[in-house]
C-alpha positions as CSV (number, residue, x, y, z in Angstrom):
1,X,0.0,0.0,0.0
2,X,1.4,3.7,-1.3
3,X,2.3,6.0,1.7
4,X,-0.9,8.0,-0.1
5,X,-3.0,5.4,0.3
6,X,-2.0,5.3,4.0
7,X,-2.7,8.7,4.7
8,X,-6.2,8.5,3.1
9,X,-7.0,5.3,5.4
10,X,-5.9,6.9,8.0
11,X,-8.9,9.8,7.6
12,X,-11.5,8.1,6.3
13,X,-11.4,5.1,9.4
14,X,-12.8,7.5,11.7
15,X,-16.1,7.5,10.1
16,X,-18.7,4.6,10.2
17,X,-22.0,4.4,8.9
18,X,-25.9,4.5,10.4
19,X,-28.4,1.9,9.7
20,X,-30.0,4.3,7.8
21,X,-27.1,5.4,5.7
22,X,-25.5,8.9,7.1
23,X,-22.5,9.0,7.8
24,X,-21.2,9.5,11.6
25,X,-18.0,10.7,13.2
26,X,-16.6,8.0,15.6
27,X,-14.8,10.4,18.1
28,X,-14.0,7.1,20.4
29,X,-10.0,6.3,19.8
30,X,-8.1,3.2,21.8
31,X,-5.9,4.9,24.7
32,X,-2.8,3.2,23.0
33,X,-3.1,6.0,20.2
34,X,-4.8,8.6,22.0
35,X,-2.1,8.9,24.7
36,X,1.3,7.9,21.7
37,X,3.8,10.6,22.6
38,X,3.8,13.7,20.3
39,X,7.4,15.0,21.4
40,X,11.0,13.2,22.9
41,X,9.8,14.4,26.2
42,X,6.2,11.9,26.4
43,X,8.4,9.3,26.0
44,X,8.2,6.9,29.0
45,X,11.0,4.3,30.3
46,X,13.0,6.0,27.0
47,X,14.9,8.8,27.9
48,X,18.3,8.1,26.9
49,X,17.3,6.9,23.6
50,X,15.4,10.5,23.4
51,X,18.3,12.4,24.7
52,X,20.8,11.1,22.1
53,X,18.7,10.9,19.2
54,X,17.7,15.1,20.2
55,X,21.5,15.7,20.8
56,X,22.4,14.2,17.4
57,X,20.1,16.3,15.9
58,X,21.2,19.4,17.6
59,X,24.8,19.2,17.1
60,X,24.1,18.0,13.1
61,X,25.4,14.3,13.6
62,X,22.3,12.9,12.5
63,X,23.1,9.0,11.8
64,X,21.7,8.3,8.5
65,X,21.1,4.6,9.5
66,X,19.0,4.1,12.9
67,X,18.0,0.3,14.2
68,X,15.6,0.4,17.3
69,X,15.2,-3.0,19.2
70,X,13.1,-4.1,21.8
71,X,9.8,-6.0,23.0
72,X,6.5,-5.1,21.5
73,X,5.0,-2.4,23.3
74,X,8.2,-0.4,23.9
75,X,7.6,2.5,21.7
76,X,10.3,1.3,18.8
77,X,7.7,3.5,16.3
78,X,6.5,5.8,18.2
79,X,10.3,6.8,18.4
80,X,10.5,6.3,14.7
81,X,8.3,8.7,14.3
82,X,9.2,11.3,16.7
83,X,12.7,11.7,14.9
84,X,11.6,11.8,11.9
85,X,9.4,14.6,12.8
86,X,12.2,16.3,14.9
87,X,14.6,15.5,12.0
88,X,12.1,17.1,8.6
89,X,10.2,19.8,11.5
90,X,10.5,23.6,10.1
91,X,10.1,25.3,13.1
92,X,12.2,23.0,15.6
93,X,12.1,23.7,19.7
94,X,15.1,24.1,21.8
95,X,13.8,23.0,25.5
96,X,15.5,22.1,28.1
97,X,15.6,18.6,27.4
98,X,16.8,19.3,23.8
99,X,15.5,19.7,20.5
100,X,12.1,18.7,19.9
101,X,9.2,18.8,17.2
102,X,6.8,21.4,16.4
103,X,3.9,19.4,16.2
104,X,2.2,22.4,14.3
105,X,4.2,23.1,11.6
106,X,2.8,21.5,7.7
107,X,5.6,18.7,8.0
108,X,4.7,17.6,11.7
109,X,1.3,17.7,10.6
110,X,1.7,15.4,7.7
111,X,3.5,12.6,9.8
112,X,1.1,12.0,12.3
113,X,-1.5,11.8,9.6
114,X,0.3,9.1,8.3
115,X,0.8,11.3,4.5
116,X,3.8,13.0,4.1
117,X,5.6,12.9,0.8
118,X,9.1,12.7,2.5
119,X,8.4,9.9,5.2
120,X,7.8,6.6,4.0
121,X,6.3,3.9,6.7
122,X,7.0,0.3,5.0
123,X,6.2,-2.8,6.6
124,X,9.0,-5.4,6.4
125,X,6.6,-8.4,7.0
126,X,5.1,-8.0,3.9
127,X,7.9,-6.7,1.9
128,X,10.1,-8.6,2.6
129,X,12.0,-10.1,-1.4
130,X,14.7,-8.7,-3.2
131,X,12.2,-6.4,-5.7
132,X,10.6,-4.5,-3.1
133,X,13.9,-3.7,-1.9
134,X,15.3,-2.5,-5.3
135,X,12.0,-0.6,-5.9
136,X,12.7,1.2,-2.9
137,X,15.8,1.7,-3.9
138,X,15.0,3.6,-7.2
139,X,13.3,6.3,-5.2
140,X,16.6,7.0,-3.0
141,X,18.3,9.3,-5.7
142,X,15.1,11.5,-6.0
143,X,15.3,15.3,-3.8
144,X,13.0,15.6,-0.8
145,X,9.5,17.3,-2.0
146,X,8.9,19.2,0.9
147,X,12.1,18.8,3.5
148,X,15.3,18.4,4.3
149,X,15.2,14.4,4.7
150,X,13.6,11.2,2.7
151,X,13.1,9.0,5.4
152,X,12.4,5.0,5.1
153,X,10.7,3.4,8.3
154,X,11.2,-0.1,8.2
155,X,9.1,-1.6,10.8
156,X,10.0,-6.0,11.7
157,X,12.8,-5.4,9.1
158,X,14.3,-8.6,10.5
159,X,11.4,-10.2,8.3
160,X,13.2,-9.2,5.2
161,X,14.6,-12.4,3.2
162,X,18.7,-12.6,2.9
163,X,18.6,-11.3,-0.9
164,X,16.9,-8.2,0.2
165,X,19.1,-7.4,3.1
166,X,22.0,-8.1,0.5
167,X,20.3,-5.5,-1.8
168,X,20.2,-2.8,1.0
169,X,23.8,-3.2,2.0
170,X,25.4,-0.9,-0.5
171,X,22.6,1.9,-0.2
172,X,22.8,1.8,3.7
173,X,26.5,2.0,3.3
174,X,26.6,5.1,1.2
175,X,23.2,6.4,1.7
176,X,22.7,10.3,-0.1
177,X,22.9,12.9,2.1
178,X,19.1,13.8,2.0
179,X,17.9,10.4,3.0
180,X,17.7,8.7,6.4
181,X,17.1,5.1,7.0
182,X,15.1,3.9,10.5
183,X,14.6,0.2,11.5
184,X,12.7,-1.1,13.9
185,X,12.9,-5.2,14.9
186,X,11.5,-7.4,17.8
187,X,13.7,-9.9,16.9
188,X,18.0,-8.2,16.3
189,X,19.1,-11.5,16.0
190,X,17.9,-11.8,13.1
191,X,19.2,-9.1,11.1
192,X,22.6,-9.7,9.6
193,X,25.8,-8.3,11.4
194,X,26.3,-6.3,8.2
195,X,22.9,-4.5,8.4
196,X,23.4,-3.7,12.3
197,X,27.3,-2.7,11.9
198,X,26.0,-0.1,9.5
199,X,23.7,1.8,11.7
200,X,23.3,3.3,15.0
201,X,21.3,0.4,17.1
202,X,19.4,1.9,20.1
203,X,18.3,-0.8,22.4
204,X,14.5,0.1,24.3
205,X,14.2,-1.5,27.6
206,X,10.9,-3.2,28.8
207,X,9.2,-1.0,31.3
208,X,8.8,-1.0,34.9
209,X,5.6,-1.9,36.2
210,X,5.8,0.7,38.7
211,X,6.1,3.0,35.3
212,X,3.9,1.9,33.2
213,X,1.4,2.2,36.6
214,X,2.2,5.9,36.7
215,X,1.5,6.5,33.6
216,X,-1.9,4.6,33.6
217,X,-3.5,6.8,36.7
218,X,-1.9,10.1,34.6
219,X,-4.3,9.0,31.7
220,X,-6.9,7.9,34.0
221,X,-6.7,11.5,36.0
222,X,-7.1,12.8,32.3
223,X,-9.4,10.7,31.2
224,X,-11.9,11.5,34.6
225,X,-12.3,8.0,35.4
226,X,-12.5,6.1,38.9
227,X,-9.7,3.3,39.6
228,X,-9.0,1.2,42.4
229,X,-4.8,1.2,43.2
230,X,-4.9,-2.0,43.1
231,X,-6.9,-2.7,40.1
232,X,-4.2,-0.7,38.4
233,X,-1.3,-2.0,40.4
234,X,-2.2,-5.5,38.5
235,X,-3.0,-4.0,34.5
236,X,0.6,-2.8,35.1
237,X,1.8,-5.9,36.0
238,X,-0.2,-8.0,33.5
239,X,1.6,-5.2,31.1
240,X,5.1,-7.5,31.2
241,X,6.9,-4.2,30.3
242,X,5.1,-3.5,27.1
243,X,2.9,-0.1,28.0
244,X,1.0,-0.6,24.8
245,X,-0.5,-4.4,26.3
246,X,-1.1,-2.6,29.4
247,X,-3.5,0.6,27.8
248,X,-5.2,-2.6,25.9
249,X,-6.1,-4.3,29.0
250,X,-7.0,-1.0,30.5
251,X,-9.5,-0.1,27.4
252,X,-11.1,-3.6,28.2
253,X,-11.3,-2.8,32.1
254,X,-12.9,0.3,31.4
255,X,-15.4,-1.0,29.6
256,X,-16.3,-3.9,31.5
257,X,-16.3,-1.4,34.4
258,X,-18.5,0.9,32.9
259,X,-16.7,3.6,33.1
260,X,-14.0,2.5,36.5
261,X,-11.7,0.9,36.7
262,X,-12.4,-1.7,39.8
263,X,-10.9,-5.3,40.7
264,X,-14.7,-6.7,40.0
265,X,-14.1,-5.4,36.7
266,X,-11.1,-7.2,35.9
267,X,-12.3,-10.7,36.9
268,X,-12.9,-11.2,33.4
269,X,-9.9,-10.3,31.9
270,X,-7.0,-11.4,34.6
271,X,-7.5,-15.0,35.6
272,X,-5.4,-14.3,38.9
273,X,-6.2,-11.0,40.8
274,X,-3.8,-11.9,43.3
275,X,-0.6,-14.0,44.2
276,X,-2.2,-16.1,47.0
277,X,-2.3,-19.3,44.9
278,X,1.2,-18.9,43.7
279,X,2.6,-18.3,47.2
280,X,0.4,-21.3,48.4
281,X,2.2,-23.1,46.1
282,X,5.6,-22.2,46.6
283,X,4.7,-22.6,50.2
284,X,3.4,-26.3,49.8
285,X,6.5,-27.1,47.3
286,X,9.4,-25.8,50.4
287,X,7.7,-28.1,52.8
288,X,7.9,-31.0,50.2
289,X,3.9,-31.4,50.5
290,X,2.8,-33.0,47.4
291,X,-1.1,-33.7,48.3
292,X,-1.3,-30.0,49.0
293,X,0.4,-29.1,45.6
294,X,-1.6,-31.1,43.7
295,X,-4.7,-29.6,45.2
296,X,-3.6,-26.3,44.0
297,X,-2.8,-27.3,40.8
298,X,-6.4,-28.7,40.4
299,X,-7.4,-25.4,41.4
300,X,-5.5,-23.2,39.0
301,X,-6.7,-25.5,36.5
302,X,-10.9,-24.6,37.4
303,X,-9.7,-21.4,36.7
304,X,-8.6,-21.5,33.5
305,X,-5.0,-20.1,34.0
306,X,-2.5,-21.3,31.5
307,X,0.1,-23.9,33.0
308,X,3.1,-21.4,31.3
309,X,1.6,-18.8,33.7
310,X,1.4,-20.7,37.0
311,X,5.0,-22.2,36.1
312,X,6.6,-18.4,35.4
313,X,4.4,-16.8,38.0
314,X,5.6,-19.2,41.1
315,X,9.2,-19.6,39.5
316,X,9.2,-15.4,39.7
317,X,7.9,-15.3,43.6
318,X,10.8,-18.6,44.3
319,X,13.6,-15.9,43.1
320,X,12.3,-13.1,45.1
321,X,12.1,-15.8,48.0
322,X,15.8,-16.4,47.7
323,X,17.2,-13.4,47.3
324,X,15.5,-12.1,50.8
325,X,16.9,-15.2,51.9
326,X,20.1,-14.2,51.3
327,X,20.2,-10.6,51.5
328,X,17.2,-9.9,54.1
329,X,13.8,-7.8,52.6
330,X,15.7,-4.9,52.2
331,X,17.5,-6.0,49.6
332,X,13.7,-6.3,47.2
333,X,11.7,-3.4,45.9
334,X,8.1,-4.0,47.1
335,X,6.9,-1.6,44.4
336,X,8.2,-3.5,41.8
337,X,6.9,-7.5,43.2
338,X,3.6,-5.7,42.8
339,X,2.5,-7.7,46.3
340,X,0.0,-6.0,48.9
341,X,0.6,-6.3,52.7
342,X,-0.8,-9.8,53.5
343,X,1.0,-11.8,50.2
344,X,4.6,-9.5,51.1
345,X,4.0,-11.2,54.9
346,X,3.1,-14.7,53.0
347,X,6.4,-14.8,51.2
348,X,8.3,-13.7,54.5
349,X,6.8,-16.9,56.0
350,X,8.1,-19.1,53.3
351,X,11.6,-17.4,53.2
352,X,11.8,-18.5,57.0
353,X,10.5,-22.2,56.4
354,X,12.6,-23.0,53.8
355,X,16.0,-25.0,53.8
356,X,19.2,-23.3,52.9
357,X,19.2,-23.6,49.1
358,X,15.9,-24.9,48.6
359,X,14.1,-22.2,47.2
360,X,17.2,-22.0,44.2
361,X,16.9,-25.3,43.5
362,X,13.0,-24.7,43.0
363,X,13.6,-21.9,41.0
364,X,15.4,-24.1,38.9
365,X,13.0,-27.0,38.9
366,X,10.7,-24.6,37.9
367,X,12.6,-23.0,35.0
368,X,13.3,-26.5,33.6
369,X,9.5,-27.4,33.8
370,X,8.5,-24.2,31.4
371,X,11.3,-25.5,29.0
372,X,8.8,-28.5,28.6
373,X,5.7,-27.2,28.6
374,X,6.0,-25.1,25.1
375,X,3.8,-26.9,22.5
376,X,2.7,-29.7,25.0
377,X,-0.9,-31.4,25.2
378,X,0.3,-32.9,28.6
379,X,0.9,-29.2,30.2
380,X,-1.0,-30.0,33.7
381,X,0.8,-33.7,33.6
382,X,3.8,-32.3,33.1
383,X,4.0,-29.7,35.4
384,X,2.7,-32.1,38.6
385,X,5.2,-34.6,37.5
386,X,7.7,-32.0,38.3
387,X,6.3,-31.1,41.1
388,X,6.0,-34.9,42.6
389,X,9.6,-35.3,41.5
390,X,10.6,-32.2,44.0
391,X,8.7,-33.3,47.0
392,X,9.1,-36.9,46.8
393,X,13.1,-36.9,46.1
394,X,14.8,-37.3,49.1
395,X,17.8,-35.0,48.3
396,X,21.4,-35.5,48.8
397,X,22.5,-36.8,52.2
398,X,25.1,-33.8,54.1
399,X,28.5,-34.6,53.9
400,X,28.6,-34.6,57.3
401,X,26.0,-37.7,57.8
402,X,28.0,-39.7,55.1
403,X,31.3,-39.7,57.6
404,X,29.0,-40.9,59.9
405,X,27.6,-43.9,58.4
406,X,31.0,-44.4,57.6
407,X,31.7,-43.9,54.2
408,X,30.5,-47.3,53.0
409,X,30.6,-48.1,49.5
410,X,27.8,-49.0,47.1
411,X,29.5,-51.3,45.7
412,X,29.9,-53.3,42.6
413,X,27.6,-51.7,39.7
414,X,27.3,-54.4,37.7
415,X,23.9,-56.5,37.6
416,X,22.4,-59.5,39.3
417,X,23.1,-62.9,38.1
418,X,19.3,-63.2,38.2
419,X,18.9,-61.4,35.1
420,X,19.9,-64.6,32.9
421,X,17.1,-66.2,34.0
422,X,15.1,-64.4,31.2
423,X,17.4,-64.6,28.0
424,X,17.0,-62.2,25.6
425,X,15.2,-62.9,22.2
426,X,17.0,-63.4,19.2
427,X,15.9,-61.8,16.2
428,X,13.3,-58.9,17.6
429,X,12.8,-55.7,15.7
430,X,15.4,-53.1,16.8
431,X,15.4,-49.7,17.4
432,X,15.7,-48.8,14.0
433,X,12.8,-50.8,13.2
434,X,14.3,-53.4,11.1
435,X,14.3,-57.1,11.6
436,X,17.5,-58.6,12.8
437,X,18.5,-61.9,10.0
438,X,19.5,-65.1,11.0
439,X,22.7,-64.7,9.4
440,X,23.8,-61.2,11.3
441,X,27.5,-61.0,11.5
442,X,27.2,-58.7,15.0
443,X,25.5,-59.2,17.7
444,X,23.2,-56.6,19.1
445,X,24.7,-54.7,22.2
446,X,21.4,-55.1,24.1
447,X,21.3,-59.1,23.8
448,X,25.3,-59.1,25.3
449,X,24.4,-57.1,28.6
450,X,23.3,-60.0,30.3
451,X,26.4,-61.9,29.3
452,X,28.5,-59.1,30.5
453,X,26.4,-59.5,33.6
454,X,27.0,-62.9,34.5
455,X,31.0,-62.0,33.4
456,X,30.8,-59.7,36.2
457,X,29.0,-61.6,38.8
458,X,32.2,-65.0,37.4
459,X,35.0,-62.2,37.8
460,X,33.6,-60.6,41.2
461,X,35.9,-63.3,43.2
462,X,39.0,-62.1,41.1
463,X,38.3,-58.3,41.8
464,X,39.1,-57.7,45.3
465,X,35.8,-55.9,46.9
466,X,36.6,-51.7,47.7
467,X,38.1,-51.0,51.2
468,X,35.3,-50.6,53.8
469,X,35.5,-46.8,55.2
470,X,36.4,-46.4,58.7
471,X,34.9,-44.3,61.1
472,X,36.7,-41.1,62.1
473,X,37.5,-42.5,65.4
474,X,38.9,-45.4,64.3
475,X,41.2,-44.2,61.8
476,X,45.0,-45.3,62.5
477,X,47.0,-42.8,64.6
478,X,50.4,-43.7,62.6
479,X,51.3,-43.6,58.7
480,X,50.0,-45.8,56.6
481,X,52.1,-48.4,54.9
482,X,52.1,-47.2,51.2
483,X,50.9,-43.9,50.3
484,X,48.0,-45.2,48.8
485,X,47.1,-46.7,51.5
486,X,47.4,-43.0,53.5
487,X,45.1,-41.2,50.3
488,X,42.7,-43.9,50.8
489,X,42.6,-43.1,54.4
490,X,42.2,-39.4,54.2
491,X,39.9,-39.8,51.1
492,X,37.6,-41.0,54.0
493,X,37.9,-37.5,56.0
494,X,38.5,-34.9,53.0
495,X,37.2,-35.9,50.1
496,X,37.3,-33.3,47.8
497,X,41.1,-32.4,48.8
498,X,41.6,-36.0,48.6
499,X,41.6,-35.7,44.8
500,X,44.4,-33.0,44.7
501,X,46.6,-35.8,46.3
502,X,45.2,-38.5,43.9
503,X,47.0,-36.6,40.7
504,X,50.4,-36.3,42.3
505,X,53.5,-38.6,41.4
506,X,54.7,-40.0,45.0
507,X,58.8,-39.9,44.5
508,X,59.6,-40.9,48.3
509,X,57.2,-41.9,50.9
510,X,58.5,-42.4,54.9
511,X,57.8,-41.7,58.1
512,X,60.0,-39.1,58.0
513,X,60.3,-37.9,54.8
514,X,57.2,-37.8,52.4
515,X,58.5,-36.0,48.2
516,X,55.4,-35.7,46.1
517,X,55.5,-33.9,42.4
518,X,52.9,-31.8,40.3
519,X,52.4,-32.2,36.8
520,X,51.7,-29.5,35.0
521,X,48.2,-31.0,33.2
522,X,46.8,-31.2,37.1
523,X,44.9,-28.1,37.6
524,X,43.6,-29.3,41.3
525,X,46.8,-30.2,42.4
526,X,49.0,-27.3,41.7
527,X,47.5,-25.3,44.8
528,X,49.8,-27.7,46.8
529,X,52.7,-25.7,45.5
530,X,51.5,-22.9,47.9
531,X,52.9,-22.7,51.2
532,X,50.0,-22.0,52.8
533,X,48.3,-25.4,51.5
534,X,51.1,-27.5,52.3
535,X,51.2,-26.0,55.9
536,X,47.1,-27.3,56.2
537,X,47.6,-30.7,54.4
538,X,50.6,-31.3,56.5
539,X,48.3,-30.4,60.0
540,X,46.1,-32.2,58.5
541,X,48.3,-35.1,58.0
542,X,49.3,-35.2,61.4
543,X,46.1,-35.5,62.9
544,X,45.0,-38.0,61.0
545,X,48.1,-40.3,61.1
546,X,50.7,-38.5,63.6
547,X,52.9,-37.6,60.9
548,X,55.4,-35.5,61.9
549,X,58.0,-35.3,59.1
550,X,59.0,-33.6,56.3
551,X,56.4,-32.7,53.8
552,X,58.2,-31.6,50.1
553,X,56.1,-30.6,47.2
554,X,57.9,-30.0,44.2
555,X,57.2,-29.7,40.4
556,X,57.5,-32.1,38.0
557,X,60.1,-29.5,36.0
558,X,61.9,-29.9,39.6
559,X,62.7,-33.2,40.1
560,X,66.1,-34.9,39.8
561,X,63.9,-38.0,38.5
562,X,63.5,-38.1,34.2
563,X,60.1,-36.7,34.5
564,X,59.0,-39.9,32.1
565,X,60.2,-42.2,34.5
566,X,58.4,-40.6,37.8
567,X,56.1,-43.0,39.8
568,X,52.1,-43.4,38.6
569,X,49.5,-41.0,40.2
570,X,46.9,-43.1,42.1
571,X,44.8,-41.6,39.2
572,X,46.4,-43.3,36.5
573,X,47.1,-46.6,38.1
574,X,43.4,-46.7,39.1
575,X,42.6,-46.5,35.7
576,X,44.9,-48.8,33.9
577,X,43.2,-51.2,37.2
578,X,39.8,-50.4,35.9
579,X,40.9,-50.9,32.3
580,X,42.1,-54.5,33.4
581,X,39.0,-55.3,35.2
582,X,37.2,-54.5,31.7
583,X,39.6,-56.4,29.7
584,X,39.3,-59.2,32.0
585,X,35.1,-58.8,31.2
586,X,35.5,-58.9,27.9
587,X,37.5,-62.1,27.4
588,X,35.2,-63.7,30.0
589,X,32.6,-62.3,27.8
590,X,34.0,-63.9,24.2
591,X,34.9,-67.9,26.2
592,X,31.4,-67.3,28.6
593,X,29.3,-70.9,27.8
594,X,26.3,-68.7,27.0
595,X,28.6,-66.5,24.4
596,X,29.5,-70.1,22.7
597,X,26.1,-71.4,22.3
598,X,24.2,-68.2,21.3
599,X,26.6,-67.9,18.3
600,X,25.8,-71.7,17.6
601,X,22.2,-71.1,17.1
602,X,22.4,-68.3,15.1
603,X,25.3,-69.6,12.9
604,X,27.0,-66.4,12.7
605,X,31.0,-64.6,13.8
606,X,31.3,-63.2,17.0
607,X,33.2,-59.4,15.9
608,X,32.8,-56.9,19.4
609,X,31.9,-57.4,22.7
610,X,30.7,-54.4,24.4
611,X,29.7,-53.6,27.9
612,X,27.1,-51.4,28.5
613,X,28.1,-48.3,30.6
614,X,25.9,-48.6,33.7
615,X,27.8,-52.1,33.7
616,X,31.4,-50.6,33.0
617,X,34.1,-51.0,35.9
618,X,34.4,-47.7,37.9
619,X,37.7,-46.4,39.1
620,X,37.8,-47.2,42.7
């Protein structure tokens, strides 16, 4: 459609038509236009981008390329707009917030009828192939008509196809002086790197809700209409830092009000007036209560609310829950939870119910739930299986309660011998859907993990079972006998610093004397080069074991010792051990009786054996 065409749209959709034919002026227009900012100093949540775009203008640095990004709702065209009226205005202001449009002069006028010669709107959605491009570009060599700049608004430019942002490169690179190129995109990401490093790209923030309320009871007060604080405390909210959603949902609550603006009046439009069912929720999900979860989930879900919602809406109050946790009330602005008196009191309660940590890892559950909800039928299934997951999972025990259970090892990983008493079926559709023949040369890794199985359980007697922990008290007040034995010992006490001594090569172990070297690939273990560390293992040490000697940490660059020929780490000989074990699986695999006679019946070659990896041998 021609910028003309526009223009005369623009007039002639204010008038409707009477049953009985005359025409009639429809004064009514939606608050979203009514109340669009006419000058840089309307603009709301947007000052910076208004400030430089009215300094450009004034000092004469006018970019010639402009890219304005942001949510829907921000004001991306309504900015647009405003510079091109302060760039093309004859009769410019000098304020003290900087230069700003007329909005009486003939070219002011024209754009915000929509019809000025000079200003062309074009949408990018549908414009979006190489031709429209080019025909656009045979009107950039042609003289303003009626001021100083040609001006091309490009609004959702991103939805322009490769070939077209290829065609505008050039022009945007070299534009002529008179003309002025303005952008405007939801979605940056998605115009090319040569497009954006082209032009000046202003970024516009989502608004506050405590904002966008402000600005709502400003148009109310003009507007002469009632409105309950809190009624507009939630159209704010409900907003999500678009003000043009929020004056929407504001037209609708006016009309359903008949004429206020009251909480009644928004029972229609907002599905939750209040944060009670959320909190209720997050409180249920801190004290691990499933039944009472559940319950307000089947709630929610009378209601009508989407599942998204509930999922975003308690995730939100979870992170507000933690961070007072952490850094007391003080540290959250009540204005901008949007929560009255009674639900601020609520979320104190759960803050001091909850377990250190807790209400992280539920704001995490919770984040990881919405993930996979988008596009599902099974929204409400999904979302309680998450939340059955949280309160039924017993957590990780403390480190503390491991010591004292004494560090006992799970043991073996591999699988019962019982599971041969069902043998796998031979020739079963696979998991790529095609029939396994008779005359297969490899066997199927699924119909082997029983034979690796009963490997394990033939091999267990050979594998000598882990080291039972010992209790604290109990551990042995002199040095162990190898030093393997002593990193074994302390693993049992220090876990997690047992690992630094786990990658070291031992050079000279004694009751006097212990020499230990650092390679440079260990990352964990090159803090023991620091005084400091050796001083706390070395305490450490004699605690533990009465050790009293001479503690020498040197690196491997240091060592009189050809660094090739230095002793194994416990790391390394731990896992050539575990690669023996496996060996030793396999070969009892290939000669097991079962191995023998299921490559009988089939006829076929026996080519790999492979262990699944919840049957693999672990590194003790």
């Amino acid at each position: 459609m021609s910028n003309g065409c526009l223009g005369h749209l623009a007039i002639t959709m204010g008038f409707g038509l009477l049953t009985d034919g005359r025409a009639h002026l429809v004064t009514y227009q939606p608050l979203a236009r009514k109340y669009r900012p006419h000058c840089f100093a309307e603009l709301v949540g947007q000052e910076s981008v208004a400030k430089a775009l009215a300094n450009a203008i004034a000092m004469k640095r006018e970019p010639h390329g402009v890219i304005f990004t942001g949510v829907r709702g921000v004001g991306k065209t309504t900015v647009a707009r405003l510079y091109a009226k302060a760039l093309n205005c004859s009769n410019r202001l000098q304020t003290a917030a900087g230069i700003e449009p007329c909005n009486t002069c003939e070219s002011c006028l024209a754009i915000a009828r929509g019809n000025h010669e000079d200003v062309l709107e074009i949408d990018g959605a549908s414009n979006t192939g190489v031709a429209d491009v080019r025909a656009l570009q045979e009107t950039v060599s042609y003289q303003p008509q009626r001021s100083q700049f040609k001006i091309y608004i490009i609004d959702e430019v991103h939805m322009l196809s490769q070939a077209a942002f290829n065609a505008l490169l050039k022009t945007l690179e070299e534009p002529p002086s008179h003309v002025v190129f303005i952008f405007a995109t939801t979605e940056m990401h998605k115009v090319p790197q040569t497009i954006v490093s082209r032009c000046q790209a202003f970024y516009l923030p989502k608004l506050s809700t405590p904002l966008i309320a402000a600005r709502l009871r400003q148009i109310l007060g003009r507007e002469e209409i009632e409105a309950e604080d809190k009624a507009v405390a939630i159209i704010a909210r409900e907003g999500h830092g678009s003000m043009r959603d929020a004056l929407t949902l504001l037209d609708q609550a006016i009309a359903l009000g008949g004429g206020k603006v009251t909480l009644a009046s928004l029972s229609g439009l907002v599905v939750n007036l209040s944060s009670s069912p959320y909190l209720e929720l997050l409180a249920a999900l801190t004290k691990r209560d499933a039944a009472n979860a559940l319950a307000v989930v089947e709630k929610l879900d009378q209601s009508g609310v989407e599942f998204a919602t509930v999922v975003e809406e308690t995730a939100q109050l979870a992170r507000h829950a933690f961070v007072q946790q952490g850094l007391g009330s003080n540290a959250l602005d009540r204005a901008q939870l949007g929560l009255d008196d009674a639900e601020l009191a609520a979320l104190t309660a759960i803050v001091s119910a909850a377990a250190p940590f807790d209400l992280n890892r539920i704001f995490r559950t919770l984040v990881k739930c919405r993930g996979e909800l988008e596009g599902s039928g099974l929204d409400r299934y999904i979302f309680e299986n998450y939340l059955c997951e949280w309160c039924f999972d017993p957590g990780l025990p403390e480190l503390s309660e491991l010591i004292g259970r004494g560090g006992a090892s799970s043991g073996s990983s591999f699988a019962s011998p019982a599971s041969l008493s069902q043998p796998s079926s031979v020739g079963s559709t696979g998991s790529t859907g095609s029939t396994a023949s008779a005359s297969a040369s490899r066997l199927n890794t699924a119909s082997l993990s029983s034979v690796a199985a009963a490997a394990a359980a033939t091999s267990a007697a050979t594998v000598p079972p882990p080291k039972q922990a010992q209790p604290a008290a109990s551990l042995p007040q002199q040095l162990p006998a190898s030093w393997r034995q002593l990193v074994d010992a302390w693993k049992q006490q220090k876990p997690l610093q047992a690992r630094k001594l786990e990658e070291v090569h031992p050079i000279e172990y004694g009751p006097d004397r212990i020499v230990v070297a650092i390679g440079e690939e260990s990352y964990a273990s090159r803090t023991l080069l620091q005084r400091d560390e050796q001083h706390k293992i070395k305490e450490q040490f004699r605690e533990l074991f009465g050790f009293v000697g001479i503690l020498v940490v040197q690196s491997k660059t240091q060592t009189p010792v050809v660094p090739e020929a230095l002793p194994e780490t416990i790391l390394t000989e731990r896992d050539r051990e575990a690669e023996g074990r496996r060996e030793r699986l396999i070969d009892e695999a290939r000669n097991a009786p079962f191995t023998r006679d299921l490559l009988s019946v089939l006829g076929g070659q026996l080519e790999d054996v492979r262990i699944p990896e919840s049957e693999q041998p672990k590194t003790q």
